[in-house]
C-alpha positions, 0 to 999 in steps of 0.5 A: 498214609494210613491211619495208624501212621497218622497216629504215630506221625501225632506222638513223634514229634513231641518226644516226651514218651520217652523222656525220664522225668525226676516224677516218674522216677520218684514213682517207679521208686515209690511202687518198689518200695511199696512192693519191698513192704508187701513182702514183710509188712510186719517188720518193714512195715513198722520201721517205715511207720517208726521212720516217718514219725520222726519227722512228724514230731517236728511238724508238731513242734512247728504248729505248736501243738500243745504237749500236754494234750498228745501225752494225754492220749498215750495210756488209753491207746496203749490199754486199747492195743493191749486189749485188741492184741491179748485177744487176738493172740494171748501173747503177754509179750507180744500185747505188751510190746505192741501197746508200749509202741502205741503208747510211745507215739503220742509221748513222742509227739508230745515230747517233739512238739516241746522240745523239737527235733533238732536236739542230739538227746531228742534224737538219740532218745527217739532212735533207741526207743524206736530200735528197741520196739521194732526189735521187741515187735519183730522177734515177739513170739507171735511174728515169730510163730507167723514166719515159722508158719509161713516158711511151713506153708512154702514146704507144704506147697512143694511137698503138695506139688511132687505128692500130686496135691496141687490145690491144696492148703496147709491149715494147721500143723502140730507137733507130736513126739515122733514127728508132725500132724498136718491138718490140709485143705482139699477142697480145691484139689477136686478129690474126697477125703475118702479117696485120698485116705484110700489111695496112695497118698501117704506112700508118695509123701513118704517116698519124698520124704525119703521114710518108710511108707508106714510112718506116713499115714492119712486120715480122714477129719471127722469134723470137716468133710473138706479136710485130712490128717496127714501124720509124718512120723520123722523118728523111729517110733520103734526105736525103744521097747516097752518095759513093764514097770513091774517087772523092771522095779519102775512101779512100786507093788500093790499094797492091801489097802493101798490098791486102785479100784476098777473105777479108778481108771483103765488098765495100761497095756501099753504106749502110744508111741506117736503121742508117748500116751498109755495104751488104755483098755476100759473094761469098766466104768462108771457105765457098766462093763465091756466085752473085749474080743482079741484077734491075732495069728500064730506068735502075735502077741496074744499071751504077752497081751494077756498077761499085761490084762491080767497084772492090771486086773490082779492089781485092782481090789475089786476084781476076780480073774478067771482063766480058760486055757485048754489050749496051752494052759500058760495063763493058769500055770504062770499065774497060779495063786493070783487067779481066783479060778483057772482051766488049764489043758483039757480041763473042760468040765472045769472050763463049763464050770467056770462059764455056769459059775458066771451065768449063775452070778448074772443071774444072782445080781440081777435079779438082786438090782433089776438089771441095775448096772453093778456097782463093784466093791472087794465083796462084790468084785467084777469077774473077768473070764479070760479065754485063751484060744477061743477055737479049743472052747468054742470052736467046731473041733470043740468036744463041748462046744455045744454045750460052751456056746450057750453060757458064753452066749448067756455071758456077752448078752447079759454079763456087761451090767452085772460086771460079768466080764469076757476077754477071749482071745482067737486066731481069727475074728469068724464064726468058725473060731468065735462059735458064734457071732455074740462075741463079735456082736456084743464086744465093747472093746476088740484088739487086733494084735499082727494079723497074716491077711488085711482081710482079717482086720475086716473080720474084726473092724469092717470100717477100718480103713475108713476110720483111718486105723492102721493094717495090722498086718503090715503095721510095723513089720518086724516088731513085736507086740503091737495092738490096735485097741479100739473101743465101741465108739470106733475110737483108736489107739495103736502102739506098743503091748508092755513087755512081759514075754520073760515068763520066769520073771511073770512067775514070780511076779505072780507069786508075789501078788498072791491069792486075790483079796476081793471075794464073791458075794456070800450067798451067791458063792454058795450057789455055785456048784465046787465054787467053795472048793477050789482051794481045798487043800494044797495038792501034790502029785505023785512022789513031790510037787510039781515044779513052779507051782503047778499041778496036772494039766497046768492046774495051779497048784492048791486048785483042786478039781472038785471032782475027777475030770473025765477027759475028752481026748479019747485017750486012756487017761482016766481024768483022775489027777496025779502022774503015778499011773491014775492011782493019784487024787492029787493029794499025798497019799501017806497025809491021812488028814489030808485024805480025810479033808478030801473024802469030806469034801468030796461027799458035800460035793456029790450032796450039792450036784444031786440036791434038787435033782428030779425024782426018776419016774416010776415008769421008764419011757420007750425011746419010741415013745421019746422019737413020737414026743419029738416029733409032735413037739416038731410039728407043733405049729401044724398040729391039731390042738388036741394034739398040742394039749397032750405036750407038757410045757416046761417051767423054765419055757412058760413061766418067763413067757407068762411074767412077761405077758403079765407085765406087758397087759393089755400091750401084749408081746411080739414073738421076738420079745418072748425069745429074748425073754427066754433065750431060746431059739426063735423057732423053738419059741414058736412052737412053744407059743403053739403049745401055750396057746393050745392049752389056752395059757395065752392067746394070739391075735394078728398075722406073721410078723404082727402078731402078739401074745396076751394072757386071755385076760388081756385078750383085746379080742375076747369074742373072736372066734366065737 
């Protein structure tokens, strides 16, 4: 027999392994009972504690306790559970009903112990309080609140398993206007964020959602590595369109004296229709100005956006809208009266002028604040330049381009302090279209409206997809009018552009707001060469007015060109305005004193262009004489000194170089210093710097890049070389 028989012929005989005892039965009963709890311990937990109170009200009764001392004890549990749960939950109606249950406990007891528990009111009395506070404690927000949560939990888990997120964990869920935000766990899944947010997640969540895979979209928590954001957006977020209030009579128009400031808030361009939130722009505030740089293609959104900016800025008390549309010209046409000043289709000397107006302002108030950031008011308004099509001005099929680049330059470098702002608009974000990369560089703000390529969304935001923004070239297909404002610290908002695609009903909109109220500083619009003048007269055309107001190419009507534009279309147009044959100034020919008004005007004007001309010399130059100083200037950093002290060094070059190296002293300044303070290309400055030192203006010490400039009275070296 072997020794596991042997065991087994132990435990046979007794047969008691098998016998069922009233013990084991009262602890099978037991354990179930305990799991049944387990399963809801806050509601069956209670009624159980609440159960087995009664009977402990007549053990008190039987050992006599004294009443007296149990009700003592009632209101400072009561007080302690109202403390310990308002804490936990700020629930007034939860605390309340757990520390009414608290504090019933001991007047029970004390109630039991007096009178016993066999008594029908005792008995009755115990079994309603005991039924009113489990039904006031189980249907309390807060265990409601717990069980919504935990029925959230089970179909986040389901929802996890078929999205291929197993391991994750549901940590809060918010509820938003078109659906919920999910915050989720992934540590355990054993995947980053970032390749969760780059992957298809959104895309299968959706698909078992049975919602279009735009209306899913993952994001990464900027606060927790760990961590994503998961918006379901379970209603069409597109449903409804996005009225103007102004043009639907929902907001009431801006009254003199009764109009917001700039400070007072952002321009609303739209609405977020995730959060039902206004789509803001921040063009300025109490930290200075910002630059806004617009991309979108063919049809996406870019004049209807312009005129929601432009209602928002006409509407404020203290700001100046100028407007650049060679292009189309439709900002200038609709808008009329309400632009402080416009260039319309093919306008270009009017486009430079407005962009040397601005550098001339920058110039102004900085010089009056130190570079202070400009505090705006209605006689010192911001200006914000609109530029529609930024290809017709700055790009490389531009006739003045070339000499557009450097003021807008001048304008995105040093405008944002002296509340100098730009707002252009392209089909794309690239040099090709920008000019240069100032504007995309220097833009505190960029709006991308529907693009054709995700690629383009690149050129505009290199880290969107990292930042969890949406692709404007998928993002709502079939809608019109949405944007992605984004602002310089990366921070998002997309929605919907404010309808004003009825242009008739923007007219006359415009016409009601009339011209601006706010006006430059006077001593800074007398700089301004034909500043003054742009309102001179109202202007005709021909045999009557153009309709809407209008005059020329998009040019509002009363805006008069200050002097006769010479266009650039290589046409026979000889740029005079008037459509009887070039013959017209844009003046009623048979009005004599309007005639008279005109000549006035336009000889003050000459008068202003020629003041502080150079005298011509006496001899003329050679242009090979021209060609030799060319190439002398070219070869500056190469040349002899004797050849450099016959270069003359202009003003404008020397004197912010010496002004700086002044202030600098004994510190001296880098070679990239003095290009920033004089705005000039860093080879240019170089050979400049050559020259200067050559007619020993300044010295130099140090190689390549170390090297720095000093006034010889500042020369740390004063004996080297000798």
């Amino acid at each position: 027999m072997t020794r596991r028989d042997t065991r087994r012929e132990h435990r046979l005989p007794t047969g008691r392994q098998h016998e069922i005892t009233a013990g084991r039965v009262a602890l099978n009963v037991a354990k179930a009972y305990g799991r049944w709890v387990r399963r809801s311990p806050d509601t069956r937990g209670l009624a159980t504690a609440l159960v087995a109170l009664y009977p402990a009200g007549g053990v008190a009764h039987l050992a006599g306790t004294d009443p007296l001392l149990l009700g003592a004890l009632g209101a400072p549990a009561g007080l302690a559970a109202w403390v310990g749960t308002y804490k936990a939950h700020r629930s007034a109606r939860y605390s309340a009903t757990v520390a009414a249950t608290a504090a019933g406990v001991p007047v029970w007891l004390a109630t039991a112990a007096h009178y016993g528990i066999t008594h029908m009111p005792v008995l009755v009395g115990y079994t309603t309080a005991a039924a009113l506070a489990w039904s006031g404690y189980t249907w309390s927000d807060v265990l409601t609140q717990r069980r919504a949560w935990k029925t959230q939990q089970a179909e986040w888990d389901t929802l996890a398993a078929t999205a291929g997120l197993d391991g994750s964990r549901l940590v809060a869920v918010e509820d938003t206007r078109l659906g919920q935000r999910f915050r989720i766990d992934i540590r355990a899944t054993g995947r980053t964020a970032r390749q969760l947010t780059r992957g298809d997640l959104g895309e299968r969540i959706a698909a078992t959602l049975a919602l279009p895979a735009e209306r899913v979209r993952v994001t990464i928590d900027p606060k927790h590595a760990g961590q994503i954001f998961i918006l379901v957006q379970t209603r069409d977020p597109w449903a409804e369109p996005v009225p103007h209030p102004a043009l639907t009579g929902g907001a009431a128009e801006p009254v003199a004296g009764r109009c917001r400031s700039v400070l007072d808030g952002p321009f609303v361009l739209g609405l977020d229709p995730d959060t039902g939130h206004d789509l803001e722009l921040v063009v300025f505030d109490r930290a200075g100005g910002r630059h806004t740089l617009i991309v979108a293609a063919t049809g996406g959104g870019k004049t209807t956006l312009y005129h929601n900016v432009v209602e928002q800025a006409t509407a404020r008390t203290d700001v100046l809208v100028w407007a650049i549309d060679l292009g189309k010209g439709t900002i200038p046409t609709i808008w009329g009266h309400a632009l402080d000043a416009s260039a319309g289709i093919d306008e270009y000397d009017r486009a430079l002028a407005i962009l040397t107006w601005a550098t001339i302002v920058i110039k102004e108030r900085s010089r009056a604040t130190g570079g202070r950031n400009h505090t705006p008011s209605p006689t010192a308004p911001v200006i914000l330049i609109l530029i529609d099509e930024m290809d017709t001005l700055l790009g490389m099929d531009s006739p003045i381009g070339h000499k557009a680049k450097p003021l807008v330059e001048d304008i995105v470098r040093r405008g944002r302090s002296a509340g100098v702002l730009l707002a252009a608009a392209g089909q794309r974000g690239t040099v090709q279209h920008t000019g240069s990369k100032d504007p995309h560089a220097n833009a505190g703000n960029k709006i991308v409206l529907r693009v054709n390529r995700a690629s383009e969304m690149g050129n505009v935001i290199p880290d969107w997809e990292i930042q969890g923004m949406p692709n404007m070239a998928t993002y709502a297909q079939g809608v019109k009018g949405v944007a992605l404002i984004v602002d310089a610290e990366n921070t998002w908002r997309a929605g919907r552009v404010r309808d004003m695609s009825d242009l008739d009903a923007v007219q006359a909109l415009a016409a009601r707001r009339g011209r601006p109220t706010a006006t430059l500083e006077p001593d800074i619009a007398a700089l301004l060469p034909g500043y003054l003048e742009r309102h001179r007269i109202p202007a005709t055309i021909g045999h009557g007015t153009v309709g809407h107001g209008t005059v020329g190419h998009g040019a509002p009507a009363g805006r008069l060109v200050p002097l006769p534009r010479h266009d650039h279309d290589g046409g026979g147009n000889d740029g005079r305005a008037g459509g009887d044959g070039g013959h017209g100034w844009g003046v009623d020919p048979g009005d004599e004193q309007a005639i008279d008004r005109l000549a006035k005007g336009l000889v003050a004007e000459v008068e202003a262009k020629l003041a502080g001309m150079p005298t011509p010399p006496d001899r003329p130059t050679s242009l090979a004489d021209l060609v030799a100083a060319k190439a002398a200037f070219d070869a500056a950093e190469d040349n002899d000194a004797d050849t450099n002290r016959t270069l003359d060094v202009p003003d404008h070059i020397a004197r912010p170089i010496l002004t700086l190296l002044a202030e600098r002293g004994a510190d001296g300044a880098s070679p990239a210093d003095l290009v920033k303070a004089t705005g000039k290309g860093e080879s240019t400055v170089r050979r400049w710097l050559a020259i200067m030192r050559d007619h020993d203006l300044i010295v130099s010490r140090g190689s390549t890049r170390a090297t720095r400039y000093y006034l010889p009275e500042h020369d740390p070296e004063p004996d080297h070389g000798k």
